[in-house]
TORMARDREN-699370 format. One record per residue: y, x, z of N, C-alpha, C in turn; residue in one letter. Coordinates in steps of 0.1 Angstrom, whole numbers, plus 5000, padded with zeros to 4 digits. Atoms other than C-alpha are relative to their C-alpha. Layout:
BEGIN
YXZYXZYXZA/...
***
This chain:
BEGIN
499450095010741290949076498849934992X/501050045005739290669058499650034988X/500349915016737390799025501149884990X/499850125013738490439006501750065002X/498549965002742390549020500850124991X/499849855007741790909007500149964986X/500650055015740590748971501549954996X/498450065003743890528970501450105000X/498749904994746090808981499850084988X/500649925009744191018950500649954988X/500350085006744390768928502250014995X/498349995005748490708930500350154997X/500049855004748891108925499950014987X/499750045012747491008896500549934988X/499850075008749090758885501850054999X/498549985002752590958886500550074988X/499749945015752291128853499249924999X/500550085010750791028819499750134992X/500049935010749691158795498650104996X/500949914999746391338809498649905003X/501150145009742591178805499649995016X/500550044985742391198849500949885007X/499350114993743990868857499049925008X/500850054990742490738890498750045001X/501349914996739991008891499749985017X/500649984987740090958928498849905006X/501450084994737090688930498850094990X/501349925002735090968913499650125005X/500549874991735591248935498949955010X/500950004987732891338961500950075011X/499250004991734391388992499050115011X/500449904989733491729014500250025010X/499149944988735991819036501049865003X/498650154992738091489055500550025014X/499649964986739591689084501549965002X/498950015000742591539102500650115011X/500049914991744691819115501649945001X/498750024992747991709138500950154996X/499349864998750691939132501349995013X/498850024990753492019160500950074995X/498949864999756892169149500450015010X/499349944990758192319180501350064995X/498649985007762092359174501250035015X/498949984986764892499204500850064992X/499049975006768092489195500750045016X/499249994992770792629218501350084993X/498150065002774692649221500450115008X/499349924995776192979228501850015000X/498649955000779493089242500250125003X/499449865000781393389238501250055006X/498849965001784593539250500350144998X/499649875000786693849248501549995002X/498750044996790293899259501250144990X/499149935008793094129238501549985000X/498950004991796794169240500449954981X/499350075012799193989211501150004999X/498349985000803194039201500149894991X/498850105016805493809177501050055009X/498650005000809393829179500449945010X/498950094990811393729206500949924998X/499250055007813693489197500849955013X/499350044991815193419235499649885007X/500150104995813393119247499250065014X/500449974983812093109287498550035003X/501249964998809493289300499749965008X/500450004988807193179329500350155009X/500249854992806893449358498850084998X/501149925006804593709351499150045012X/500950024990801393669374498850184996X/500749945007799193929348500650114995X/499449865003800094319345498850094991X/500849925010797394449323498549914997X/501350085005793994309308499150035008X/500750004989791994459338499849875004X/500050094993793394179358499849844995X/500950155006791993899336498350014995X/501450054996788493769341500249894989X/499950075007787993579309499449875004X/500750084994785693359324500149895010X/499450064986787493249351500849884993X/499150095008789593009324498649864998X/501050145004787992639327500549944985X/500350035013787492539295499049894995X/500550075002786292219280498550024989X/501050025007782892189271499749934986X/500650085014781392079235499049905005X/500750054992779791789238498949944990X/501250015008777091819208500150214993X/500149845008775892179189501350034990X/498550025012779492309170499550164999X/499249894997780192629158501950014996X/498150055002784192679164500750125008X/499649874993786292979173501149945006X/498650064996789592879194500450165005X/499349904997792193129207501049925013X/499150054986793393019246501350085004X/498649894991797193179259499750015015X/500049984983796693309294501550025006X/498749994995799793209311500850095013X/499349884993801993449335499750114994X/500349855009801093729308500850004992X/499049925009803993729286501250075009X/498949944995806593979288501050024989X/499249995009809494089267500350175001X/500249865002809694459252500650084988X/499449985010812294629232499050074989X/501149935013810594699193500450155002X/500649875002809295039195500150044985X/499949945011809995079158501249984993X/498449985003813694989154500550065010X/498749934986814895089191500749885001X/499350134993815694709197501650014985X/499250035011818294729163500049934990X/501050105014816094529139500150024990X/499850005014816694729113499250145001X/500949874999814795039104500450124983X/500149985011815295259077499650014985X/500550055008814995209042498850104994X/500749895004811795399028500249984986X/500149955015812295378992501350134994X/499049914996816095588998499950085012X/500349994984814795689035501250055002X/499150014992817995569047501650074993X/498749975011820495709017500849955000X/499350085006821495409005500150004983X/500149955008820895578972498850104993X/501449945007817895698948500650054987X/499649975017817495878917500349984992X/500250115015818495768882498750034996X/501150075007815495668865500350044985X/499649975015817495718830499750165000X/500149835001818096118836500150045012X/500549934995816296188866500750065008X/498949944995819296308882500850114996X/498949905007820596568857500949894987X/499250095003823396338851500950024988X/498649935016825596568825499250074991X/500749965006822696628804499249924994X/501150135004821096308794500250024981X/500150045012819996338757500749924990X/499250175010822196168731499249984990X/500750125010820895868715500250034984X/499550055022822895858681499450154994X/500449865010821996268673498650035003X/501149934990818596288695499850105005X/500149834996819496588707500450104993X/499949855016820196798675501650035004X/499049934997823296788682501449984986X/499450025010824696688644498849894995X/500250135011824096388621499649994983X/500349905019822796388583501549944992X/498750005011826096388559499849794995X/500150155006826396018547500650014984X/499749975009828296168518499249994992X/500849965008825796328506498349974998X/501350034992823196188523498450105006X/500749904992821796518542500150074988X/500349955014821396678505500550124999X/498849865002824596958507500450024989X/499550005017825396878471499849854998X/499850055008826196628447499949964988X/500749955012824096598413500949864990X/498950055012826596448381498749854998X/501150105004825396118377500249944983X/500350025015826196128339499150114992X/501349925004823696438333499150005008X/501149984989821796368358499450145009X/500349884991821996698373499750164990X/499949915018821396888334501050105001X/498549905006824897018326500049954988X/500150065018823796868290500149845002X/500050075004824396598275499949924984X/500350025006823896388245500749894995X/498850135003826896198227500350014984X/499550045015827996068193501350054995X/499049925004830496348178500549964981X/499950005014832396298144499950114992X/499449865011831796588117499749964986X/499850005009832596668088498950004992X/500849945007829896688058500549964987X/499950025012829796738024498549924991X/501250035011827196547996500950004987X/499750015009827296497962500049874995X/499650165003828796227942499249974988X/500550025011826596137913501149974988X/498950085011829395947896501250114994X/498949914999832096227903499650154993X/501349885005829296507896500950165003X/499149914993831196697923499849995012X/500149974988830696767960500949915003X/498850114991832696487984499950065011X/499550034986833796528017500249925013X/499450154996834096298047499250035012X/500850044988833296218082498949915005X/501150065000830096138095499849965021X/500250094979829095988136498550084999X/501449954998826196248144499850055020X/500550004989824096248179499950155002X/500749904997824396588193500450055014X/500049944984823696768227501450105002X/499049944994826496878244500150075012X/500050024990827997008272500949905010X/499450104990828696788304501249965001X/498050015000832796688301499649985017X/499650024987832396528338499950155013X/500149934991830496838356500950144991X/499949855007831497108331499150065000X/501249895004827897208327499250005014X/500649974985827197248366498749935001X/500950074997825196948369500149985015X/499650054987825796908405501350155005X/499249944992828097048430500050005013X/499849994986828497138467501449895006X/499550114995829496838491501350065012X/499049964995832996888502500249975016X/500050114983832296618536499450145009X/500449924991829996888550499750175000X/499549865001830797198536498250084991X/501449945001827197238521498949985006X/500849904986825197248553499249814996X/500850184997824096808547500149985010X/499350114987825096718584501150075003X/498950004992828096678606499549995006X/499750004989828896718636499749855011X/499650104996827896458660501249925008X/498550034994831096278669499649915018X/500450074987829196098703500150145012X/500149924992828296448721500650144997X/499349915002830696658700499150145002X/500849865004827696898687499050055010X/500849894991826296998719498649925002X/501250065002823396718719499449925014X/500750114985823296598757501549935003X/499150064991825996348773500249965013X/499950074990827096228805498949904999X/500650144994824695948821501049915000X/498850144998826995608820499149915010X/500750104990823995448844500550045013X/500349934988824595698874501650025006X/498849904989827295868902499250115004X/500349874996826496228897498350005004X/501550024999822396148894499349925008X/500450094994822395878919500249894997X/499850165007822195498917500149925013X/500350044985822195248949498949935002X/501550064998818895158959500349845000X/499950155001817694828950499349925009X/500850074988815694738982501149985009X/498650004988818994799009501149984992X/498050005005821694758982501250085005X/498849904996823595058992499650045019X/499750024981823094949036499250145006X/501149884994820295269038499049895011X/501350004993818295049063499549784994X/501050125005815994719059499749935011X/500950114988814794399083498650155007X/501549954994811794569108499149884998X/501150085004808794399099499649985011X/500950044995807594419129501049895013X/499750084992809994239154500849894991X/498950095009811794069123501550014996X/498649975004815194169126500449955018X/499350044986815394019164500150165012X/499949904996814894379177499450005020X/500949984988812594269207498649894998X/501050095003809094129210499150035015X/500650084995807193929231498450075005X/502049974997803394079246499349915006X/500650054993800993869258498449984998X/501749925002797193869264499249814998X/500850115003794793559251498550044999X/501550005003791193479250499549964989X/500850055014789193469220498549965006X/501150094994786593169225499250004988X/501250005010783493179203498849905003X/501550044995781292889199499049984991X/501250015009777792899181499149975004X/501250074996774692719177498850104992X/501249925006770992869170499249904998X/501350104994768092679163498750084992X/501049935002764892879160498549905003X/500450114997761692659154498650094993X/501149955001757792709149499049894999X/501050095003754292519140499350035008X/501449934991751392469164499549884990X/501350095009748392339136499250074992X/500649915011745692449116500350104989X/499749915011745592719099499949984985X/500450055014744092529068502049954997X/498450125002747692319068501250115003X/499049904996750092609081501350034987X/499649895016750792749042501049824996X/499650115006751492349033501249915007X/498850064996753892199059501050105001X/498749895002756492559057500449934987X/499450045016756292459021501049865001X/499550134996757092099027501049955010X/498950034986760091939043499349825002X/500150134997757691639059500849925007X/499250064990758891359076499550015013X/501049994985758491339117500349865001X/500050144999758390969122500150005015X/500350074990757190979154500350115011X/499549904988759291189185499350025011X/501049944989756591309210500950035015X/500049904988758591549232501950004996X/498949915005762591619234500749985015X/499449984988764891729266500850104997X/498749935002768291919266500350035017X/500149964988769292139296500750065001X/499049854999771892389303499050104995X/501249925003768992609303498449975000X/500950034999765792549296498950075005X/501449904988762592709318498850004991X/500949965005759492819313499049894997X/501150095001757392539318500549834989X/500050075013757692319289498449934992X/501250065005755392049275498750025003X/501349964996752792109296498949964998X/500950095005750791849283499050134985X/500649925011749892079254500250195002X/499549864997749392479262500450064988X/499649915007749692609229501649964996X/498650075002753092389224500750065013X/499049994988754292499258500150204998X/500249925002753292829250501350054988X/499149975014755292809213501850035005X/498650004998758592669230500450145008X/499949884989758392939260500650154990X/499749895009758493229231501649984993X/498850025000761393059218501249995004X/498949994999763293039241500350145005X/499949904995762893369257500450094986X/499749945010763793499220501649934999X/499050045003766893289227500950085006X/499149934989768393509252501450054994X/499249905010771893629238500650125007X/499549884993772793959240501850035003X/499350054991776293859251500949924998X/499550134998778093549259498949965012X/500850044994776093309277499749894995X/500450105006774492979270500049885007X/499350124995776092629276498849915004X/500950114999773092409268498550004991X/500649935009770092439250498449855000X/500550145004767492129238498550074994X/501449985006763792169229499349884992X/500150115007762591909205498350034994X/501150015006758391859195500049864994X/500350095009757691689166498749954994X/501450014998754191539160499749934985X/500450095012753191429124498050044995X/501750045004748991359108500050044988X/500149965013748291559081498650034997X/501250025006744691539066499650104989X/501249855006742491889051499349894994X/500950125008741091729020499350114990X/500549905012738391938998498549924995X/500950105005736291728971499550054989X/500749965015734391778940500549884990X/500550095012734591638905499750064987X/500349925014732391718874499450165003X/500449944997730991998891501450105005X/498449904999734592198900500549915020X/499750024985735992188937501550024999X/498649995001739492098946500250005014X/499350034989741692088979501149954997X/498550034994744991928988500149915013X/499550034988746491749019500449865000X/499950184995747391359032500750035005X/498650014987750691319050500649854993X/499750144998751690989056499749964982X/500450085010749990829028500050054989X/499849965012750591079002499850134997X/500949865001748291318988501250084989X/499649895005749691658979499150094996X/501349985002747491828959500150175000X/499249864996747192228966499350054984X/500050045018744992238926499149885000X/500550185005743891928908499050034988X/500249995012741991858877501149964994X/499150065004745191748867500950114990X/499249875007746692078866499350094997X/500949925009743992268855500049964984X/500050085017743992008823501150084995X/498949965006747792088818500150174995X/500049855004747392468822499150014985X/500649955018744592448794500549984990X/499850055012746692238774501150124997X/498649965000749892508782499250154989X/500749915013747592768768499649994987X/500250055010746292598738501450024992X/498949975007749592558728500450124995X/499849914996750492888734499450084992X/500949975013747593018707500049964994X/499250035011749092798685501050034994X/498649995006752192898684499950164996X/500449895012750593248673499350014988X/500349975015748893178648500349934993X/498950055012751992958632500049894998X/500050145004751092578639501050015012X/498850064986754592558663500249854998X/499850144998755192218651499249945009X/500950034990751692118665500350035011X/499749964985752392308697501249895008X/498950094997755592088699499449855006X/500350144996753991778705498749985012X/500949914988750591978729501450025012X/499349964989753692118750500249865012X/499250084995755291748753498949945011X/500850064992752191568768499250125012X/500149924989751691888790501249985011X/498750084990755291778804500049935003X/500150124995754091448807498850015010X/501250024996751391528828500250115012X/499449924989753491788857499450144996X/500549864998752192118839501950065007X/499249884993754492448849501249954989X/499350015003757892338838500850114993X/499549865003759392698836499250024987X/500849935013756592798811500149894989X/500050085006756592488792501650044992X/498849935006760592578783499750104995X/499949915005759992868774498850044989X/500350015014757592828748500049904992X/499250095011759192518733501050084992X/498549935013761992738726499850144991X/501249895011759593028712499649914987X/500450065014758192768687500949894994X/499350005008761192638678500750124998X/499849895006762492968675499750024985X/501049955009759893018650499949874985X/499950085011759892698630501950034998X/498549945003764192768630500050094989X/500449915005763093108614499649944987X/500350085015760992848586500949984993X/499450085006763392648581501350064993X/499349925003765592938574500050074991X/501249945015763393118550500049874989X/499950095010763492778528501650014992X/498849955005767092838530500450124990X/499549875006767393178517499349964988X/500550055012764693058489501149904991X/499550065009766992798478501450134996X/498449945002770193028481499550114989X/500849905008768493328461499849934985X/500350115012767493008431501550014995X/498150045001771092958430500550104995X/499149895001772293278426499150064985X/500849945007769893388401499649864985X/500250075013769393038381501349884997X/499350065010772392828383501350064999X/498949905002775193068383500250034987X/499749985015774393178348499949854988X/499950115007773592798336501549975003X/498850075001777092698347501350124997X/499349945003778793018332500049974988X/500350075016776892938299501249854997X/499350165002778492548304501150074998X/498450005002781892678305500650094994X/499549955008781892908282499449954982X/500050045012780292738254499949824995X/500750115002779592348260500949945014X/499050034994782792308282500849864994X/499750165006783791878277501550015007X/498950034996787291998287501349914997X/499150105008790191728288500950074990X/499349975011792691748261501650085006X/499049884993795591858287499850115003X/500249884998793792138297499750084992X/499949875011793092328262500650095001X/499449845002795492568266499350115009X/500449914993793192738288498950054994X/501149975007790592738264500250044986X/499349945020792692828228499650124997X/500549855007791293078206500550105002X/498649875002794593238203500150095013X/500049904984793893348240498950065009X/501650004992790193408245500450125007X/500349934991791193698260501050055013X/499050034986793293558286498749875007X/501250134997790093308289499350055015X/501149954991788893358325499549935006X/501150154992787493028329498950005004X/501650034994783893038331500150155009X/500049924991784493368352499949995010X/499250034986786593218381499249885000X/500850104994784692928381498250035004X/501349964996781293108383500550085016X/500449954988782393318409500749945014X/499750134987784293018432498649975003X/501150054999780792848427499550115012X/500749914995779193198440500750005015X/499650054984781593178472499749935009X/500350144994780492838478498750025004X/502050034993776692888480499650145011X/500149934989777393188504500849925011X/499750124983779392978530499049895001X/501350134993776692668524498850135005X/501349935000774092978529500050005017X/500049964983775593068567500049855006X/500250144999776492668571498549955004X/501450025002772892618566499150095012X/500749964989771492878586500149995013X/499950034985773492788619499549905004X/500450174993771792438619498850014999X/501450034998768492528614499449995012X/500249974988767992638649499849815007X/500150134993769092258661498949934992X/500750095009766992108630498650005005X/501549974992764092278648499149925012X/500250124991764192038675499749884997X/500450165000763191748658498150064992X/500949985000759291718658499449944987X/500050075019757691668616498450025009X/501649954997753591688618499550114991X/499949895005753791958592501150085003X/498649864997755392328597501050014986X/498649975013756692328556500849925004X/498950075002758392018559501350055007X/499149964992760892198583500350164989X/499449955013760892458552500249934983X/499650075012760992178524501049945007X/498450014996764292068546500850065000X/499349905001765692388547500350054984X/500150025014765092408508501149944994X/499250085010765992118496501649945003X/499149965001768892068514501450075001X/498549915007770792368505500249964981X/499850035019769792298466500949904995X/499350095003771091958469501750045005X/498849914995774392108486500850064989X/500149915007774392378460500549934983X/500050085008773992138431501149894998X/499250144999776391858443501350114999X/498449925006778992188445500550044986X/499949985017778392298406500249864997X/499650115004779091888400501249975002X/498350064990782391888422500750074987X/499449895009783392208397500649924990X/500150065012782392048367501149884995X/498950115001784091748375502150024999X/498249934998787491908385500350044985X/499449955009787192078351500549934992X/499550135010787291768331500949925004X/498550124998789691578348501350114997X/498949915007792191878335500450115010X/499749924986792192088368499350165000X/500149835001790592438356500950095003X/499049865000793592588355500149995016X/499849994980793792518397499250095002X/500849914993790592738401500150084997X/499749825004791793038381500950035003X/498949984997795092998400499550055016X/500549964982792592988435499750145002X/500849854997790393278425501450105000X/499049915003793793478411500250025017X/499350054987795193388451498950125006X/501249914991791593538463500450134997X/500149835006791593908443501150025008X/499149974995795193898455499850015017X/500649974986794093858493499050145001X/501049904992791194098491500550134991X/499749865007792994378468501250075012X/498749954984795694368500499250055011X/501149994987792594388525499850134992X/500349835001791394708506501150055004X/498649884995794994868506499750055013X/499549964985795494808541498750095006X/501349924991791894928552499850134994X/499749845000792595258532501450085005X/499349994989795695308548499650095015X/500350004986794295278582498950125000X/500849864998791395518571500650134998X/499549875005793295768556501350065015X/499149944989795995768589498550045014X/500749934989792695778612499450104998X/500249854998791596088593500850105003X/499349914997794696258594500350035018X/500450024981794396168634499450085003X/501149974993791396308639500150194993X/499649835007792396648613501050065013X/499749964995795096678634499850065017X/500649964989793396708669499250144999X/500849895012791296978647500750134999X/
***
């Protein structure tokens, strides 16, 4: 190859990225090595066939058979069936009928009846009950569960009756008239006369008892169940004496044969199974310098040297060239199949110019390769640059300038470094500025919690500009129903924990935009949550003067109410999963 074509071929290589300081370095290389080495793929494809012969049933259904020429699979020679050739490389399986081979053959698994017995009844007509298992005059009753008696409704299981005017005492406590005497000042004599005095008594309704024994059940708090009349099990009402009629045969005991269908004869007959596949096994005759580079490479062959297709192909091949005649010969004798045989089979040499190129520049030695006009480089200065730059980076983003790295990585992209590695420490140093911009966050959220929380409790409890409809929430007469600046400090406090998680799920994306300093990606994260933070204590404020306080001590009230139900229930559930776990115990 001519050096000035090598230089131009170097040259566009270079010119396919950007970004790196070797643009049309190839009029400064020195030129060592300019070997053109021919490569040959050597490639034989061939086209096997296969058969095998086996015997096949379906259903009889009464249509006409030929005469029957074929009494067992001995007497077929699969081979012997002409068969249309392919008339390019397929792979395709078919399935041929060999004719005079059917017969007809009562099913071996009804007895030619088409019906077979049912296996879920095997042939009853009838299965278990399912409800009671087959002890049919014993099925558990529902209404008593079994006990056998019911709780009193009288008394309500109790066996007594407690006075519902002494509540079960025997005493009572009623307004009696007596007699008393005082003295009359006027009279200056003792009087007489009835007085209305409260005194404890006993019960008029029980007579003192305070309860009594329940007449419905004699004492005992249940009856008798009136369903199973005490004893606690009943008849089945699903069953006949523990049976039911199967629901596969509906009573018939047998079922269709699966295997003749219900026609109760089937059909035998013997077919060939046709197999066709292609192979194509292929190889390089070329330097060994270029060997590693065209496997890699899917070059083009422009130019067809050698090709011939043959039923079978022989040993002498391409004799023009021994090591090529040599290549195919191995190929095909590796084609041999170990059984079927082979229809057709094609040998194909492909001839392409590929150019061993090894040059200096700046004191450093490179190689790569020429194929049709286009250098492939095997290392470059190109990609030695990018690797230095992938590393650079890469010791930046340890000792904490990732932003920097961000913008090192990109022009290492623009310039064909290692793609893989390039990903994966962009998303390490945004990782890492994410992490910044995260930490600004918690700084602002932490300000918040610590400085305007108690400024905007102060506001609204002493320097509150509330409207004139809303006073009643602020009247003296009720400061201690006042839970305004409370519920409104701790709404606020809600708010700057949802902007806190809000905030941190986005830093991650916000990390992806490239600043030339690392704070600003924490003076973003900063400032705005404060602004956030800030603009929410203004929404408050505002709401409270337009007359709407009483809405956030009606919200918060809503919340306590939600999370004092969330306790319950989650002591509940602990206190049933200890007794769970006592119990196993």
């Amino acid at each position: 190859m001519k050096v000035n074509e090598l230089r131009r071929a170097i040259n566009e290589y270079s010119r396919e990225t950007s970004a790196h300081p070797y643009t049309d370095y190839g009029d400064k290389v020195t030129v060592r090595v300019n070997d053109d080495c021919p490569v040959q793929e050597c490639r034989v494809t061939t086209q096997y066939e296969d058969r095998d012969k086996k015997s096949v049933s379906r259903p009889y259904r009464g249509w006409n058979l030929a005469p029957r020429k074929y009494f067992s699979l001995d007497d077929i020679d699969e081979w012997d069936f002409k068969l249309r050739l392919p008339d390019d490389f397929i792979d395709k399986k078919t399935v041929v009928n060999v004719d005079g081979s059917a017969y007809v053959k009562e099913c071996s698994s009804c007895n030619g009846s088409g019906k077979v017995a049912c296996s879920s009844c095997l042939g009853k007509g009838k299965t278990l009950c399912k409800r009671c298992n087959g002890d049919y005059s014993h099925l558990s009753c529902s209404h008593c569960g079994g006990s056998g008696h019911n709780s009193c409704p009288s008394c309500g299981g109790k066996g007594e009756h407690v006075c519902s005017k002494c509540k079960g005492t025997g005493r009572t406590v009623e307004n009696v008239s007596v007699w008393k005497n005082h003295w009359d000042y006027n009279l200056k004599k003792y009087v007489g006369g009835y007085e209305w005095e409260l005194k404890e008594m006993t019960c008029s309704a029980c007579g003192g008892k305070g309860r009594w024994r329940c007449n419905n059940c004699g004492g005992t708090g249940h009856l008798e169940c009136r369903y199973c009349d005490g004893r606690g099990y009943v008849t089945c009402p699903d069953c006949n004496k523990g049976y039911v009629t199967c629901e596969i045969c509906r009573g018939d005991g047998k079922i269709t044969c699966r295997v003749c269908e219900g026609a109760g004869k089937n059909e035998f007959s013997y077919v060939v199974d046709r197999s066709l596949s292609k192979d194509t096994r292929k190889t390089y005759v070329c330097d060994k310098r270029v060997r590693g580079f065209v496997e890699e490479y899917e070059l083009d062959y422009p130019d067809i040297q050698f090709r011939e297709r043959r039923d079978h192909l022989g040993e002498d091949l391409f004799t023009e060239d021994v090591r090529c005649s040599s290549s195919l010969s191995k190929l095909v004798s590796r084609s041999e199949p170990d059984s079927g045989v082979i229809l057709f089979q094609e040998a194909l040499v492909r001839r392409v110019m590929v150019t061993y190129v090894e040059y200096e520049l700046d004191g450093s030695s490179y190689t790569g390769y020429v194929c049709n006009g286009v250098f492939y480089p095997e290392n470059s200065p190109i990609d030695e640059w990018a690797a230095g730059v992938i590393d650079n980076a890469e010791k930046k983003i340890r000792r904490g300038s990732s932003a920097e790295s961000l913008k090192i990585l990109k022009s290492a992209e623009q310039a064909g470094g290692d793609s893989r590695l390039i990903a994966d420490l962009r998303a390490l140093a945004r990782k890492k500025l994410g992490n910044l911009q995260d930490a600004g966050v918690s700084v602002g959220f932490w300000l918040t919690i610590l400085f305007l929380s108690p400024v905007l409790f102060n506001f609204y409890s002493k320097f509150n500009p509330v409207a004139p409809w809303a006073i009643v929430t602020n009247n003296p007469n009720w400061r201690f129903l006042n839970f305004l600046p409370l519920c409104q400090t701790l709404i606020f406090l809600g708010i700057a924990v949802v902007l806190r998680f809000i905030f941190s799920s986005i830093a991650s994306d916000g990390a992806r935009k490239n600043y030339s300093s690392i704070w600003i990606y924490f003076a973003k994260g900063f400032v705005g949550y404060m602004l956030a933070a800030v603009a929410s204590m203004a929404v408050l404020v505002l709401l409270n003067y337009l007359g709407l306080s009483i809405l956030t001590t009606f919200i918060l009230g809503l919340i306590l109410i939600v999370v004092i139900g969330v306790i319950a229930i989650a002591h509940l559930i602990i206190k049933w999963i200890v007794q769970l776990i006592a119990g196993l115990f």
